[in-house]
Backbone bond lengths (Angstrom), bond angles and torsions (degrees), N, CA, C in turn:
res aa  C-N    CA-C-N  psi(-1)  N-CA   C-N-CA  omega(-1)  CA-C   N-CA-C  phi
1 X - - - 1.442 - - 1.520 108.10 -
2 X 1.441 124.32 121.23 1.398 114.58 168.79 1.241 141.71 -56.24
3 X 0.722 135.09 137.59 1.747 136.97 -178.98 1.218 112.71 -65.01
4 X 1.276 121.47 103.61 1.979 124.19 165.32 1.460 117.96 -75.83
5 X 1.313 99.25 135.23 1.677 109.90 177.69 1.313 116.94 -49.35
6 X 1.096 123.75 -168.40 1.815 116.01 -171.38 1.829 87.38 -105.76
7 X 1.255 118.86 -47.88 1.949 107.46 173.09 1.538 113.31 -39.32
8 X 1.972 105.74 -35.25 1.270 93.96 -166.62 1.571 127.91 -80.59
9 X 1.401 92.90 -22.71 1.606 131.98 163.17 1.861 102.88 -38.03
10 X 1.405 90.98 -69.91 1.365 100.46 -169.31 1.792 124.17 -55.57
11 X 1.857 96.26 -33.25 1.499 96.80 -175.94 1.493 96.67 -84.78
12 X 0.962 148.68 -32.86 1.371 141.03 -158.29 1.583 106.31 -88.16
13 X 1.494 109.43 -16.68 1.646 96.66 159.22 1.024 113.80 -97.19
14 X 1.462 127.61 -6.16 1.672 120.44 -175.72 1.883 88.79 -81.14
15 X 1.202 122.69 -27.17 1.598 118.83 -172.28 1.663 102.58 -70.40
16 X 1.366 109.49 -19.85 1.352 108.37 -172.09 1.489 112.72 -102.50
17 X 1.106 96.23 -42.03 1.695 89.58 169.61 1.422 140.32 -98.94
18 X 1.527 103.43 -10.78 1.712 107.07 133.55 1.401 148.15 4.47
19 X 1.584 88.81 -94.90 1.609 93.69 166.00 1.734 129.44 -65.13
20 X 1.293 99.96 -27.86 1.542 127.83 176.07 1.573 103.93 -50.53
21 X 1.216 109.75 -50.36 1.842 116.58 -160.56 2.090 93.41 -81.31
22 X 1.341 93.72 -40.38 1.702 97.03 -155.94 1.816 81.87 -61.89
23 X 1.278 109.13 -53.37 1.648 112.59 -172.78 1.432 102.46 -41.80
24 X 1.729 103.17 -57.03 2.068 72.36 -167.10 1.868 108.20 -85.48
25 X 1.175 120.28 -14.15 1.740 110.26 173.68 1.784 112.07 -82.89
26 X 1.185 123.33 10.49 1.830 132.32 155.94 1.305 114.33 -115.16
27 X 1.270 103.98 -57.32 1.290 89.34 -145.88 1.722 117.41 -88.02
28 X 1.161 126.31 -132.61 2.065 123.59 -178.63 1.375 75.41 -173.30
29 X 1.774 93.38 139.48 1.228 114.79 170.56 1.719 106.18 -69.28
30 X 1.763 116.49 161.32 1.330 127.68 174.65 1.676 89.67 -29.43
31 X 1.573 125.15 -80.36 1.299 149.01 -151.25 1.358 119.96 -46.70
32 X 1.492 100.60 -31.59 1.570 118.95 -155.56 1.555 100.69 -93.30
33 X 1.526 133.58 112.64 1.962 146.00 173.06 1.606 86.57 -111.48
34 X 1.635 83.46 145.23 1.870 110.13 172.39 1.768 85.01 -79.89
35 X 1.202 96.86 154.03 1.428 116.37 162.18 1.468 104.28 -44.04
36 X 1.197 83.25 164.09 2.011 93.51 -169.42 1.713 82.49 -128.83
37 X 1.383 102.73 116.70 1.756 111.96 160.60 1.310 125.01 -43.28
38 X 1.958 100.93 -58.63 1.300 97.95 -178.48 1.230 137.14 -71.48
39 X 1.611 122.44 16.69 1.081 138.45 154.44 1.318 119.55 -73.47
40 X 1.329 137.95 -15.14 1.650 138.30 -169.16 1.387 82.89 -134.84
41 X 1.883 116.23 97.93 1.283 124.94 150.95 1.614 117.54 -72.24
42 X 1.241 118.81 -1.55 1.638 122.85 -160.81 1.407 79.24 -126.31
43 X 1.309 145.64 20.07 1.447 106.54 179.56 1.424 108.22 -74.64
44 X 1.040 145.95 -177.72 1.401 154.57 -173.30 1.438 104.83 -129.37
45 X 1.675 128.89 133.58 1.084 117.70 -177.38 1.611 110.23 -127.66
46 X 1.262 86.51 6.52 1.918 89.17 172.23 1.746 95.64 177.78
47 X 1.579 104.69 141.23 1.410 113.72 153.70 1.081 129.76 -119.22
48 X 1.541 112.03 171.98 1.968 98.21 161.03 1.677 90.26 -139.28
49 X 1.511 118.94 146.41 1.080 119.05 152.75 1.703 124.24 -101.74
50 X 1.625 93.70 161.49 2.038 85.56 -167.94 1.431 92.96 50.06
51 X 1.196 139.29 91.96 1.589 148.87 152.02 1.522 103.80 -108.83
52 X 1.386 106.59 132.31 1.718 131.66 161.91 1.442 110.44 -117.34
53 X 0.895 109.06 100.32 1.685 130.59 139.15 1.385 129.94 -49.92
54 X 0.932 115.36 116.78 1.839 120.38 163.60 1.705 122.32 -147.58
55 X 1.198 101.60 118.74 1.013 116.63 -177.75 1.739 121.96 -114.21
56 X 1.402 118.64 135.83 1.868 117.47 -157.19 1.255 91.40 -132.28
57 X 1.505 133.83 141.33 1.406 149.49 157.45 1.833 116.13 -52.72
58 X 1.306 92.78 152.49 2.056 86.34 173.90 1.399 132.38 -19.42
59 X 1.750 93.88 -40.51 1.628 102.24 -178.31 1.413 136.43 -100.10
60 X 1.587 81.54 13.95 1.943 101.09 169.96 1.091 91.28 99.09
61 X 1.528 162.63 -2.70 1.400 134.68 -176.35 1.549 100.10 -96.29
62 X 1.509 84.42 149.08 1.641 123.16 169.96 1.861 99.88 -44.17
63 X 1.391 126.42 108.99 1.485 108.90 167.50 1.298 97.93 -115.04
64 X 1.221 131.75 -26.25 1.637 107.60 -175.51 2.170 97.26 -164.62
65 X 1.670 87.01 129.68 1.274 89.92 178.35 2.056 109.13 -119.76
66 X 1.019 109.88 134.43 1.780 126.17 170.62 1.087 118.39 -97.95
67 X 1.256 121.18 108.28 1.641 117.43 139.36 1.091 126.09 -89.05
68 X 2.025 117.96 142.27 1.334 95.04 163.13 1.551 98.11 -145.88
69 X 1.364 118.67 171.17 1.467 122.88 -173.25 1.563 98.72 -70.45
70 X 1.330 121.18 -45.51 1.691 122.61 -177.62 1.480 115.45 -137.24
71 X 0.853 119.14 126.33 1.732 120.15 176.45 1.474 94.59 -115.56
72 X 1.307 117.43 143.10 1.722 145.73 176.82 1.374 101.08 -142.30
73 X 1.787 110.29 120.19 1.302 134.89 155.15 1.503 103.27 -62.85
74 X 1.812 130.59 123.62 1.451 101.68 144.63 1.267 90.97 -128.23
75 X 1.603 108.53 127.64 1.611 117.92 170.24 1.083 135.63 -73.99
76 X 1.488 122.40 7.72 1.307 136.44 149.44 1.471 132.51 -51.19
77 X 1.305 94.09 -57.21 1.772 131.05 159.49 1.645 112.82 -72.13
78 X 1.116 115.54 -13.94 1.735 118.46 172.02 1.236 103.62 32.82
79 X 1.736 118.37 49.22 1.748 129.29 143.84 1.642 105.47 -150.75
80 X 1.360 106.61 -178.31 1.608 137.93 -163.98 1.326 97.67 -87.18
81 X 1.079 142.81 126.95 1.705 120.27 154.88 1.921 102.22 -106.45
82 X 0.996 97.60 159.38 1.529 110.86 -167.75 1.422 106.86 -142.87
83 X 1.700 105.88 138.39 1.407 135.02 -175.28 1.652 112.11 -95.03
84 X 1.441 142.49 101.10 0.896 122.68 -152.31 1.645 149.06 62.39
85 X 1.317 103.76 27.32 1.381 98.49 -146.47 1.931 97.39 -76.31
86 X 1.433 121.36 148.15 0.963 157.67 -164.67 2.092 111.56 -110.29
87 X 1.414 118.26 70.71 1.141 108.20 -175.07 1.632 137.27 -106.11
88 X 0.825 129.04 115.28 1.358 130.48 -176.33 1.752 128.80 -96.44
89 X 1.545 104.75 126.98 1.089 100.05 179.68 1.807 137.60 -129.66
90 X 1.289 139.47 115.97 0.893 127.00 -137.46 1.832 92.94 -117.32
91 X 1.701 86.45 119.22 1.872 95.86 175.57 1.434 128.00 -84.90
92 X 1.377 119.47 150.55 1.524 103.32 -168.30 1.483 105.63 -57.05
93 X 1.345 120.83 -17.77 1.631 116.89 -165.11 1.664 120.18 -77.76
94 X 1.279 100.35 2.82 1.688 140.58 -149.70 1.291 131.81 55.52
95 X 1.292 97.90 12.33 2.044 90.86 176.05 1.109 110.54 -78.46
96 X 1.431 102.91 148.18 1.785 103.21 -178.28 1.937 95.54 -105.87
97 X 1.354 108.50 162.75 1.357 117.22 171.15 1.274 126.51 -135.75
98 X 1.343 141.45 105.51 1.350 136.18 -175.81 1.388 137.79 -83.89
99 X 1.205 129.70 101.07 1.124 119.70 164.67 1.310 164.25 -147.87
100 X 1.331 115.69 136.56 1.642 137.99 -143.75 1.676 112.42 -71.89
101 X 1.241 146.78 129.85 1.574 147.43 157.16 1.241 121.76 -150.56
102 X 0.877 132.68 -176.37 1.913 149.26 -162.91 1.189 95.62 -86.46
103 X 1.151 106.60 -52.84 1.944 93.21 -169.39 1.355 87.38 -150.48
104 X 1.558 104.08 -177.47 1.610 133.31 -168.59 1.529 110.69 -168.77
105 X 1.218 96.37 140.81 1.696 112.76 -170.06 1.528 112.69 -127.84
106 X 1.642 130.57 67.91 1.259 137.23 -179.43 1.666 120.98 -77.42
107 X 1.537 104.12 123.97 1.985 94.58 -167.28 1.463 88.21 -74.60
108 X 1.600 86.83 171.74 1.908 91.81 167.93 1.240 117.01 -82.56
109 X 1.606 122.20 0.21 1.622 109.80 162.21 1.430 128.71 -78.13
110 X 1.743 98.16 -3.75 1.586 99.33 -166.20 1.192 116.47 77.73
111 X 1.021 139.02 18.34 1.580 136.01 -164.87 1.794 122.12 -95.53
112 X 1.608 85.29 -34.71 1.447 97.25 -167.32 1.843 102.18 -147.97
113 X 1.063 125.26 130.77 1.229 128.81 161.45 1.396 132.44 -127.31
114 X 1.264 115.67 109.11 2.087 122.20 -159.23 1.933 86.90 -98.14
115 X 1.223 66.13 126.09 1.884 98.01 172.03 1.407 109.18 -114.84
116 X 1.750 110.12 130.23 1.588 117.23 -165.68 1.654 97.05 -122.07
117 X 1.621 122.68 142.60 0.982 131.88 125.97 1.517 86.39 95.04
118 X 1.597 119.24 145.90 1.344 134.41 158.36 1.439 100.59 47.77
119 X 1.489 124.30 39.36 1.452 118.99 173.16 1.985 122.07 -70.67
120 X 1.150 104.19 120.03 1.523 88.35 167.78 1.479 98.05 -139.76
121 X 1.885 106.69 154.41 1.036 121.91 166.98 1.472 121.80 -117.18
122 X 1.376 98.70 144.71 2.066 84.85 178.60 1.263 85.26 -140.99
123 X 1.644 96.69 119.15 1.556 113.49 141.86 2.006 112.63 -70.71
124 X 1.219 100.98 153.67 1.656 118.78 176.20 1.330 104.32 39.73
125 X 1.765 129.10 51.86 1.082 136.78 -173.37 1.656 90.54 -59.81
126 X 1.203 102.44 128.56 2.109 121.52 155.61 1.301 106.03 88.13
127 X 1.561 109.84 8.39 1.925 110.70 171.00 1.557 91.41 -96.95
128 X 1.582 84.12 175.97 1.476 106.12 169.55 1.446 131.71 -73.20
129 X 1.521 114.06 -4.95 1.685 133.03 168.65 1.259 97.21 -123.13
130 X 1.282 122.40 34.34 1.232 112.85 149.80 2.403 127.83 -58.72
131 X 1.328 101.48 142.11 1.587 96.36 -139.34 1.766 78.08 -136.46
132 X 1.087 108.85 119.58 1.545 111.16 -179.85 1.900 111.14 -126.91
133 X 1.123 101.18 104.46 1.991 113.56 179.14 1.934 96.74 -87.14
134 X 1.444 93.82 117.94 1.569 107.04 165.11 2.296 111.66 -113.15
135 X 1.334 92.73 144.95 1.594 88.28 176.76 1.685 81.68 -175.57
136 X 1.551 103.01 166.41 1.821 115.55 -175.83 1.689 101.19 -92.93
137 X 1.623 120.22 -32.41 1.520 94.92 174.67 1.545 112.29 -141.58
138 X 1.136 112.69 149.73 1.431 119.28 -161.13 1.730 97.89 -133.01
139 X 1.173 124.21 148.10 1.542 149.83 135.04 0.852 149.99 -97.13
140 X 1.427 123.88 94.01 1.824 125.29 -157.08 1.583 108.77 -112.27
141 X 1.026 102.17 119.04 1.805 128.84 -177.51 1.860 95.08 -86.18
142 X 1.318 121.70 98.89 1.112 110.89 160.21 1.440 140.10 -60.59
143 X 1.335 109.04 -48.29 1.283 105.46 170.44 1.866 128.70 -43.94
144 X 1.644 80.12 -54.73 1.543 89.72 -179.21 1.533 127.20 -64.61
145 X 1.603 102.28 -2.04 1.651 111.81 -149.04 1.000 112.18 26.99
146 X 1.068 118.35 68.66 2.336 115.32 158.67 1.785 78.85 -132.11
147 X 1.688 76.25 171.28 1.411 104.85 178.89 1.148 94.31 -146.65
148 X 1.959 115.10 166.29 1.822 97.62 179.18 1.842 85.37 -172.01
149 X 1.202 112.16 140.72 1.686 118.92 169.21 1.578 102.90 -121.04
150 X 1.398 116.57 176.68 1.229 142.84 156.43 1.542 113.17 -110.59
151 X 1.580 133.92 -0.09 1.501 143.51 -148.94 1.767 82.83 -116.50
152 X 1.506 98.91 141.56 1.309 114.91 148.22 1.676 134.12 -15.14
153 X 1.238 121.82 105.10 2.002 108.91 -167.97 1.364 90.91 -115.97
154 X 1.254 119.66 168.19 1.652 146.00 -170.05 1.525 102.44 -148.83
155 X 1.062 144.58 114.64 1.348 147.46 -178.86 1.583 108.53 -123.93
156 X 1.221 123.91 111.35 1.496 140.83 -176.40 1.626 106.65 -108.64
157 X 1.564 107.96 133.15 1.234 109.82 167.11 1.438 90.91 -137.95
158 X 1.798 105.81 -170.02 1.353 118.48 174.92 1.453 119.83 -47.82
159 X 1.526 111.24 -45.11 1.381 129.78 -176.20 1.419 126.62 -107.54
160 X 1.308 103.93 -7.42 1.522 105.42 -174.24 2.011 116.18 -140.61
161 X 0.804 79.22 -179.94 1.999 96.45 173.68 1.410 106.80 -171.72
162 X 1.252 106.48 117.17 1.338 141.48 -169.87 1.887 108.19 -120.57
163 X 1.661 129.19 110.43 0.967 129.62 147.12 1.066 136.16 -127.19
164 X 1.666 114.33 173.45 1.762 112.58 -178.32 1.485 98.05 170.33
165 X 1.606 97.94 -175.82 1.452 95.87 -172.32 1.340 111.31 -130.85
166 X 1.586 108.84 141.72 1.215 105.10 -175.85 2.007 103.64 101.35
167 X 1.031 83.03 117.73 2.327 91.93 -174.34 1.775 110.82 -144.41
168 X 1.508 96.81 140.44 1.597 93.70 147.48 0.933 83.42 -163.70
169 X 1.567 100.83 166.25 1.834 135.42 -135.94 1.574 99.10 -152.09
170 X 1.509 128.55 120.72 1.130 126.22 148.04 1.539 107.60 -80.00
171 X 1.082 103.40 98.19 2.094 88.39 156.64 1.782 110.56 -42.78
172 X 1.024 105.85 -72.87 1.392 103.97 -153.29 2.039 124.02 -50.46
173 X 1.186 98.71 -21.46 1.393 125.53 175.47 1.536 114.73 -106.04
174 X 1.735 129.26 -19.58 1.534 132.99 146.86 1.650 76.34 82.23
175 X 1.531 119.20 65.05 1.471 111.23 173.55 1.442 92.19 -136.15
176 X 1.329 98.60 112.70 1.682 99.99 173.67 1.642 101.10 -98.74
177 X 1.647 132.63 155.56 1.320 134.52 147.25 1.266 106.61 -142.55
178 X 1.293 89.50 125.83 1.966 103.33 171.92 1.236 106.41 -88.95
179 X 1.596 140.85 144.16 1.270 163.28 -111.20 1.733 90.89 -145.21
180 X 0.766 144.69 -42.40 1.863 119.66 -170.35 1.796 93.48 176.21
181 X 1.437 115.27 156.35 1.443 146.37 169.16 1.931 87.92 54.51
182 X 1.292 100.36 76.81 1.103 121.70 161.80 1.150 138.24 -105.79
183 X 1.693 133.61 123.07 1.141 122.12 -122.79 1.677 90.56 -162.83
184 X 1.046 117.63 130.56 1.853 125.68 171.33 1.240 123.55 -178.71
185 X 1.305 95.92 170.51 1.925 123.12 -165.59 1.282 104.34 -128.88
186 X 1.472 110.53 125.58 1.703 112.47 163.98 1.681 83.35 -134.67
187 X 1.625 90.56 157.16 1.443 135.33 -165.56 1.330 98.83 -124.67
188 X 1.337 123.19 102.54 1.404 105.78 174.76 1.664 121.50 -85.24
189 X 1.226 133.63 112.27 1.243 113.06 169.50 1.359 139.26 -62.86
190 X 1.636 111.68 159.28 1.885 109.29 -149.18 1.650 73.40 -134.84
């Protein structure tokens, strides 16, 4: 066998290991697929914990502020889901309204946000007409300010308790109507 120079050495392994290196830093074996997204509907693509939200109308006012212990993006689902979320809302008429649940499910258009489990709302939280609506699931239409369930409601005021099933609520007009098996007590004060 003849003896090759050391140049010749050198080009005939650069011919060989060449294609070898480019193959494995480009290319994917036959075998080898990138993950497929649409297989992980839950993936999560961003969080925040302890998250505050605030959001203000054209003319700079405060219309609605969120807390929540955890917010998770999943962009599959193209909304926020939320741990506790903590929401506040401020009407042009100035009443504010609060309200508290287990979780929360906000799309990314903002359009609609479903609130689950241990829901309560309090209008004129820490006055003396303070007025507190409990039920397990709620739907709040921001734009429109209404809210509205098909679930069981309990409505507490100073003087009364009012229930039934089935609600929607204009915030902005403070017009609640419950939908069927409606049922209450007022106390008149003397």
């Amino acid at each position: 066998m003849p003896e090759l120079s050391s140049k010749a050495r050198i080009i005939l392994a650069a011919f060989i290991l060449i294609p070898v290196l480019l193959y494995w830093g480009f290319g994917t074996s036959p075998v080898e697929q990138a993950p497929s997204r649409s297989n992980l509907p839950d993936q999560v693509d961003y969080f925040i914990d302890n998250a505050k939200i605030q959001e203000w109308d054209t003319d700079g006012q405060l219309i609605r502020k969120v807390e929540t212990k955890k917010l998770e993006h999943k962009p599959h689902k193209e909304a926020n889901f939320l741990d506790a979320p903590i929401s506040t809302q401020f009407q042009k008429n100035g009443n504010i309204s609060l309200l508290t649940a287990a979780k929360g499910v906000v799309l990314d258009d903002n359009s609609k946000t479903d609130f689950v489990g241990d829901i309560e709302i309090y209008s004129n939280k820490g006055q003396p007409n303070e007025t507190i609506m409990r039920t397990e699931k709620l739907s709040v239409f921001h734009k429109q300010s209404i809210a509205e369930t098909d679930q069981p409601v309990t409505i507490e005021s100073t003087n009364s308790l009012m229930q039934g099933t089935g609600m929607d609520i204009n915030f902005n007009d403070q017009i609640l109507n419950l939908h069927s098996r409606v049922k209450g007590t007022h106390n008149n004060a003397k």
